[in-house]
C-alpha positions in Angstrom: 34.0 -125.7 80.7 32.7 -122.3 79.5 34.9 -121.0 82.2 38.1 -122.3 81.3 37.5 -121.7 77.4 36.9 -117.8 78.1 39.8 -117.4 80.5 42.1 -119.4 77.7 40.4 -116.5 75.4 41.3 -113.4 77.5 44.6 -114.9 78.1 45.3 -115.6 75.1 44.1 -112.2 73.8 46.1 -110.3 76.3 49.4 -112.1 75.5 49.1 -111.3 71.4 48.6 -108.0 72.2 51.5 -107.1 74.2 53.3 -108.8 71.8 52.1 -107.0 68.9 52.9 -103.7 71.1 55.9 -104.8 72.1 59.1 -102.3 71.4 61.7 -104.3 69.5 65.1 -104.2 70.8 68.2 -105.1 69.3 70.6 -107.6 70.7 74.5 -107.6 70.5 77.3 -104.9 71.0 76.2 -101.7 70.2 79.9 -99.4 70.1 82.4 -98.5 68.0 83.8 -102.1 65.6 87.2 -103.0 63.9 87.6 -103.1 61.0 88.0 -101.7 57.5 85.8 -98.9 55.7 86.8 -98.9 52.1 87.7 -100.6 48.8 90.9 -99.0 49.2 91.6 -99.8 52.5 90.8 -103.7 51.2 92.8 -103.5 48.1 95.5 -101.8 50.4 95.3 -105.2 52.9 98.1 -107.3 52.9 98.3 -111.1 53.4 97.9 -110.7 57.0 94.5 -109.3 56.4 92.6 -112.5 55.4 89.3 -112.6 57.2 89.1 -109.0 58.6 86.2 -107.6 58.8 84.9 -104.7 56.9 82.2 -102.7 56.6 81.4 -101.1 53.2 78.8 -98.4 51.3 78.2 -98.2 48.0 76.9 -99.6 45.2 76.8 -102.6 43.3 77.3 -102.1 39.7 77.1 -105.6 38.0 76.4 -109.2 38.3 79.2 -111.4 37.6 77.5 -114.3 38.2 77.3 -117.2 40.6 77.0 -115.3 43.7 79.8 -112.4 42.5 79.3 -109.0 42.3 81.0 -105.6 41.4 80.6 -103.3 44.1 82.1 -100.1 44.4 82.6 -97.0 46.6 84.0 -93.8 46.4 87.4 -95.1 46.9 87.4 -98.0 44.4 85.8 -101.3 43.4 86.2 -104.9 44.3 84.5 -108.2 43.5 81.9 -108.8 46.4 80.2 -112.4 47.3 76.7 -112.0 47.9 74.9 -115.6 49.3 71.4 -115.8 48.0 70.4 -116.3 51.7 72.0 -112.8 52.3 69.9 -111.2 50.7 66.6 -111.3 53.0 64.1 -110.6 49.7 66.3 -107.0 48.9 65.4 -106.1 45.3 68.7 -103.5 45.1 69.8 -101.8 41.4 72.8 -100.1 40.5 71.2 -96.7 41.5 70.4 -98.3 45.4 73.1 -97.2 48.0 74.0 -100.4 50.2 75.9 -101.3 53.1 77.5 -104.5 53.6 79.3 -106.2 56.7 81.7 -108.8 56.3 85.2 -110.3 55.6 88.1 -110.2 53.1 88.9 -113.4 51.4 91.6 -114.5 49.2 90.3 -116.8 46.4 93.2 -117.4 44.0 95.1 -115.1 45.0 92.5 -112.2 44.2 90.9 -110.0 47.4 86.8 -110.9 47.8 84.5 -109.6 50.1 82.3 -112.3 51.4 78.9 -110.8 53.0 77.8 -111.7 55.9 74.7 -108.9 55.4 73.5 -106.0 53.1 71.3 -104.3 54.0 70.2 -100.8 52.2 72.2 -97.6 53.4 70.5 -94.3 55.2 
């Protein structure tokens, strides 16, 4: 029994620590996307343009509540919509550079970004 319960040790031991060392990798497409870069290009979007994908830096500048933000690049601002579970625990301020990955929405007739995820810029 002392056997077993010291090879289940070593095993056991061996496994978390290649783990631990393991190199992460990261899964998906890793090329060139689609898409739009800018406020500008956004507010520039027609009609045709609902749920395109864009990928943004910047800042945002103020809560508008529920979930609504202004954000804003060098280009322009927009109103952005931020999920609490987009967030991943990022405390960001005004001052914090941010990219964000999503979509353009029309809500009442009013370009949104919706976030898929922000994360903070290089």
């Amino acid at each position: 029994m002392k056997k077993y319960f010291l090879s289940f040790l070593l095993f056991s031991t061996f496994i978390l620590s290649t783990s631990l060392y393991a190199k992460p990798t990261r899964e998906g497409f890793l090329g060139p996307s689609e898409g739009i870069f800018t406020v500008k290009g956004i507010l520039k979007a027609d009609l045709f343009s609902h749920e395109m994908a864009v990928q943004l830096e910047g800042h945002i500048l103020t809560s508008l509540g529920s979930e609504l933000y202004t954000f804003e690049d060098n280009t322009g601002s927009i109103i952005i919509e931020i999920k609490d579970d987009t967030w991943f625990g990022l405390t960001i301020t005004p001052e914090t550079k941010i990219a964000v990955k999503g979509q353009i929405n029309f809500e009442f007739h009013e370009k949104v970004v919706l976030a898929h995820s922000v994360r903070i810029a290089q």
